[in-house]
N, C-alpha and C positions, 0 to 999 in steps of 0.2 A: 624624608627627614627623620632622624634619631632623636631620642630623648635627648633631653640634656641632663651632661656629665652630673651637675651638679644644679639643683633648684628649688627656690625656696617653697614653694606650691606644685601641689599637681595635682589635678582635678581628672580623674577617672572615669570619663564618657563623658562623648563629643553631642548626645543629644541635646534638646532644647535646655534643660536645667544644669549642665554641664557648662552650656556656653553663656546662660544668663550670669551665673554666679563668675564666671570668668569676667565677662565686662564689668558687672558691680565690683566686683573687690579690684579689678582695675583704678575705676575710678574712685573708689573708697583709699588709694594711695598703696595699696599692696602690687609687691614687684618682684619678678622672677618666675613668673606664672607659666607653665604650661597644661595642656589640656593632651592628655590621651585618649586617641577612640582608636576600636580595633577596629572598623570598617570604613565608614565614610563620616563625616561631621553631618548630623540630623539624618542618618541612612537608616533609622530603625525605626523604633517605635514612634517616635517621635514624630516624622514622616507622616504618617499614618494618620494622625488627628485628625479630626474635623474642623479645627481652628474655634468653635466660638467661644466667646468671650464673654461673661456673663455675670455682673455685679452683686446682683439678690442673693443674699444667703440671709441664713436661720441665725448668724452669729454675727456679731459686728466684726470678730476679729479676722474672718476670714473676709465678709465684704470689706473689709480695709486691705485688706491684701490684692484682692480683685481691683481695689481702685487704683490700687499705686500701682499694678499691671498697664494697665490702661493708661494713666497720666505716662507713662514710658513708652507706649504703644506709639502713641499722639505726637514724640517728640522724636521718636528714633533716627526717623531718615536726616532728619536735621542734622541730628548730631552726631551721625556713621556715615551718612551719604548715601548708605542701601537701605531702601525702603523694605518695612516690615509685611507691605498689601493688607495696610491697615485699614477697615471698612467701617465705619462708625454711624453703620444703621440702624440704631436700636435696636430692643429685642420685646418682643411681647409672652408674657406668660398667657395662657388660658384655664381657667378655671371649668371643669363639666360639672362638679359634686358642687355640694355646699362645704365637705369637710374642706377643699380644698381653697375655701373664698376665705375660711377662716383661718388656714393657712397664709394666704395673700396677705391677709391685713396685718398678721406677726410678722413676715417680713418686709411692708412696710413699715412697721414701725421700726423694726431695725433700721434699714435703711435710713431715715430719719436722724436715729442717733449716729451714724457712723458717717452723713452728710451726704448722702448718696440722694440724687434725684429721683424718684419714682412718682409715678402717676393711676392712680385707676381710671378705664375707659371707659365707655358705654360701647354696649354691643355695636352701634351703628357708626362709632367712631373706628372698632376694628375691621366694620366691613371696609368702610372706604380704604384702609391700608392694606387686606388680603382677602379675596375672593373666598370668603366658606359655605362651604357646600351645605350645612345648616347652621345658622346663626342663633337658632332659638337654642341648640344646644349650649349656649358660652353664657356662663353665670356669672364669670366678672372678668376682669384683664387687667394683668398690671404691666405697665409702660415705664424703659428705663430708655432714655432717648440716648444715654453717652455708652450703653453696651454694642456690642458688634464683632466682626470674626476676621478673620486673616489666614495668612498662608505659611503653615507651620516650616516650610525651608527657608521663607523670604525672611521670618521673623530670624528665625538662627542665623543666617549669615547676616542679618543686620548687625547682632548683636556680636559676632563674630569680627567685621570689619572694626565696628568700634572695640574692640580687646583689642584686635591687630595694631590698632591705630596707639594702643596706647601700652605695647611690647608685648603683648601673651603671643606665645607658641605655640600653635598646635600641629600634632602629630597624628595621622591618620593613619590608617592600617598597622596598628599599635597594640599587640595584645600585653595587657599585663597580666603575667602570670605567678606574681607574690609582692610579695613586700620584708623587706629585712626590719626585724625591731629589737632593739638592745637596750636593754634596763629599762623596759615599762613604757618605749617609744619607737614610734616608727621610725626609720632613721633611711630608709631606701624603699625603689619601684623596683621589680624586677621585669623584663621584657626579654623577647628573642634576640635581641640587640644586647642585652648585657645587662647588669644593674648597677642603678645609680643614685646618688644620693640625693636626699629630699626633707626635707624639713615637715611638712603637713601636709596631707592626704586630704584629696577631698571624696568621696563615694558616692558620685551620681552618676550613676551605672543603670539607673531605670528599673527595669524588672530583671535583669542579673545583678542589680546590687547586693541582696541577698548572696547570691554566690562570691561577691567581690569580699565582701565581709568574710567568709567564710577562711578567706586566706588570712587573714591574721584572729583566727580562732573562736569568729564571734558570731551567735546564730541571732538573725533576724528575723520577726514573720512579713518577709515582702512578698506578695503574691500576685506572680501574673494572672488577670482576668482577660476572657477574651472581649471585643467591644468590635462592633460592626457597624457600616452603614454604605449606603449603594447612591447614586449620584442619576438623577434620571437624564432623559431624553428632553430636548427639546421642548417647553411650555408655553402655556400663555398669559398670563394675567401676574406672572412672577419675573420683576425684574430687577434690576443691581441695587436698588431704592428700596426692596422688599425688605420690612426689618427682619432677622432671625425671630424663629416662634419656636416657643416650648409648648408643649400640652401632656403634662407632668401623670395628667388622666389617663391619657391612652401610652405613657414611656416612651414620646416620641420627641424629637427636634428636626426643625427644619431651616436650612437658608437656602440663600442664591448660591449658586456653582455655576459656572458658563452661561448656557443660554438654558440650565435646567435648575432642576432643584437638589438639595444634599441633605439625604432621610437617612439617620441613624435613631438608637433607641437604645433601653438598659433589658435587657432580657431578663424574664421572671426564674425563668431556672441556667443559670449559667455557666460557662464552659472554663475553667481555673486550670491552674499547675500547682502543683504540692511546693510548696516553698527547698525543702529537702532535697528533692530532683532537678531543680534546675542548675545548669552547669553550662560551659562555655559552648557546648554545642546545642543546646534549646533553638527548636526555631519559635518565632516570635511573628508569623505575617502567614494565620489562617487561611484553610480555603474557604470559602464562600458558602455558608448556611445557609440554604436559600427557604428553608422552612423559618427562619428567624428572620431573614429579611423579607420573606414574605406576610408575616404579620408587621412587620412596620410599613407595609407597602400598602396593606390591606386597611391600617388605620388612615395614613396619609390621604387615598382615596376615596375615602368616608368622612374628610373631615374638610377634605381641599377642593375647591371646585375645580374643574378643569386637566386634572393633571393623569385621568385613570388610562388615555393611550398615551401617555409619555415614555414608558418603558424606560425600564433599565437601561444605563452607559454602560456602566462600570461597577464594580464592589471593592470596598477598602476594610481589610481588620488588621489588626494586632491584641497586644496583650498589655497592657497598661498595670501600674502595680498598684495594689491595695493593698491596706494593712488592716488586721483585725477592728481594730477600734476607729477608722477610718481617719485617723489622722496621720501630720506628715513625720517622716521622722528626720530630724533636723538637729544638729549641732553635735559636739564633740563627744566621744565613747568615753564611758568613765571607764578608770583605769589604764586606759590605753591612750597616753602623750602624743599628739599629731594624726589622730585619726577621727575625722570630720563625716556626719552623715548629711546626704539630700537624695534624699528619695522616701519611695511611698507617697507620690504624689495622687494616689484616688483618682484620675484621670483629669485635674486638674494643673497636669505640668507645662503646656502651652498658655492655656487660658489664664493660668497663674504665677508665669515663669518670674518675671520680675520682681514682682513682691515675693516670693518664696525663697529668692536671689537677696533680696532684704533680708530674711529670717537668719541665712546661712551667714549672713554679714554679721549681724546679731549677737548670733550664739557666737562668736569666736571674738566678742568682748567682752569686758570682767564684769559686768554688769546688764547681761541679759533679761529684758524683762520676764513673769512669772508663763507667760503664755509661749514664748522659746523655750522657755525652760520647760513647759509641760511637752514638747515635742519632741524631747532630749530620746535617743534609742536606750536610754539609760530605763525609761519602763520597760524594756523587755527583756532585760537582765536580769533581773529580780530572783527568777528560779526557771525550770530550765521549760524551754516550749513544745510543746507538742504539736509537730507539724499540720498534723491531718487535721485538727481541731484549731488552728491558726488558717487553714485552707478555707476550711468551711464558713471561719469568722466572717473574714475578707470576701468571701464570695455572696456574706449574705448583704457584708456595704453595698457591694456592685447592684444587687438585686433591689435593695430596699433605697438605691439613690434618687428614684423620685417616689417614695413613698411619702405620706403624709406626715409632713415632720412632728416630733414629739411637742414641741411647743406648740402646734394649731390645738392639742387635744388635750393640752395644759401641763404638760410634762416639758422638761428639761428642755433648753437649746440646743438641737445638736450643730456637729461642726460644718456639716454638707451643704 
């Protein structure tokens, strides 16, 4: 299928944020909508996720985003008829430290404001729910009973079928390679197919957005990070009922997968792309660090009973995009008439798609609240960026994402 000749929207990559923002401005009443992706719809990064889903944040504004993720989660098959393989088994944090209980408690109490259910447990309350291999190590636990994970292609074509169901287009194997802009606006898509006319651009292009921007003159710091996790063998005491666990201590998460477990983590020193560099031929789907996957291997079975002959299945990475300040960047480019950003999702673009799919709804009203507006790509225009120093930034969110938030140690809320 060809672009079309002529259209009032076009949303630039077919992954997860590409196709959520395509059903919300669907059903938000906007028409003419097509979605480009050069490869397949959810064939990249996107793909790759680990799916969960996780409500606890350090900021209400982002646990508000997490939840209206979730309230979408809950209703999709409903109302597209393709199920998202949405899993709504809670999720447990673990505390090892003390600095990390007093962690918990600040994000409990956010939660509280932003209306979110959270619970702390007793140690003997988390054994009954997951086999630990030492229990005297867990200082406290916080219980969100409506968090849970899914299956990052089933979520995309859900969202997918309901666009379809309600006119959007999409175009697959679809490079765009510029965009036409005349008196201060975009005004066309260019493809190998020809170019055509378009009213508003949307750039959720993932970790090539950066390069997608790049065509109509404008530098971003979006940076690919890499993110990994291996998928074991066959266990025992873990099964579809198992909620997701974080243990923030040892940089590690875990759910159910098959009849195994799915151990991913945030690596202390980790592997990025120069935001400068990347270009339509980046590959984006790692080989297998088995020196990184092997310390998350080596925590999981020091922490988990039962699972140390499980072995390896499989290994999953990509590159997920972070931005220096580790927020999203979102809404319309100043100066530039019809040119819409989503991306820079911090590796929160499945877990977060919907509500993030809100924000982009948002911004492209006359009356965006102060917190869209703070996400405008319009901060990174200011004066001009230094790649390698925007690399570095973003590589140190990726590293420092379960570090001990600022607010447990009495400083600031951050947005993670």
């Amino acid at each position: 299928m060809e672009p079309a000749r002529d259209s009032a929207l076009t949303i630039v990559g077919g992954g997860i944020i590409g196709c959520a923002v395509a059903y919300v401005l669907a059903q938000a009443g906007y028409r003419d909508i097509q979605v480009l992706e050069r490869s397949q719809i959810c064939g990249e990064t996107s793909s790759r996720a680990a799916g969960l889903v996780g409500q606890v944040r350090t900021s209400v504004e982002r646990t508000k985003i997490a939840m209206a993720s979730v309230a979408m989660f809950q209703s999709l098959e409903e109302k597209t008829g393709v199920t998202p393989d949405w899993v709504q088994s809670g999720s447990l944090r673990l505390a090892l430290t003390p600095e990390r209980v007093v962690e918990f408690d600040q994000m409990a109490r956010v939660a509280a404001i932003a209306g979110l259910e959270v619970q702390r447990l007793s140690v003997d309350e988390v054994s009954e729910m997951i086999p630990l291999a030492k229990p005297e190590a867990v200082l406290a636990a916080l219980w969100c009973p409506t968090d849970g994970y899914l299956q990052p292609n089933s979520l995309a074509m859900s969202y997918v079928a309901g666009a379809r169901q309600l006119g959007v287009r999409f175009v697959t194997n679809c490079e765009v390679m510029g965009f036409g802009v005349r008196d201060g606006a975009v005004c066309s898509v260019i493809t190998p197919d020809g170019e055509f006319a378009t009213e508003l651009v949307i750039n959720a292009a993932g970790p090539w957005a950066g390069w997608v921007a790049r065509m109509v003159g404008l530098e971003l710091p979006i940076v690919p990070v890499r993110h990994e996790y291996f998928i074991t063998g066959s266990t025992t005491g873990y099964g579809s009922g198992v909620p997701v666990l974080r243990v923030p201590d040892e940089r590690i998460y875990v759910r159910p997968e098959l009849d195994g477990l799915l151990c991913g983590g945030w690596e202390a020193q980790a592997l990025s792309m120069n935001p400068k560099e990347v270009d339509e031929g980046s590959r984006m789907n790692p080989e297998a660090d088995w020196e990184v996957m092997g310390e998350f291997a080596s925590s999981l079975t020091t922490l988990f009973a039962g699972v140390s002959e499980a072995g390896v299945r499989s290994t999953v990475g990509g590159f997920p995009a972070f931005t220096p300040d580790g927020r999203f960047v979102i809404g319309r480019v100043p100066g530039l008439h019809g040119y819409v950003m989503a991306a820079g999702c911090n590796a929160h673009g499945v877990s977060g798609s919907a509500g993030i799919a809100d924000l982009v709804l948002e911004s492209l009203s006359e009356d965006p609240s102060p917190y869209v507006i703070s996400l405008s790509p319009g901060r990174f225009m200011e004066g001009p960026i230094d790649p390698d120093e925007a690399q570095l930034q973003a590589q140190r969110v990726y590293e420092n994402y379960y570090a001990v938030a600022a607010a447990a140690q009495g400083g600031a809320t951050i947005g993670l």
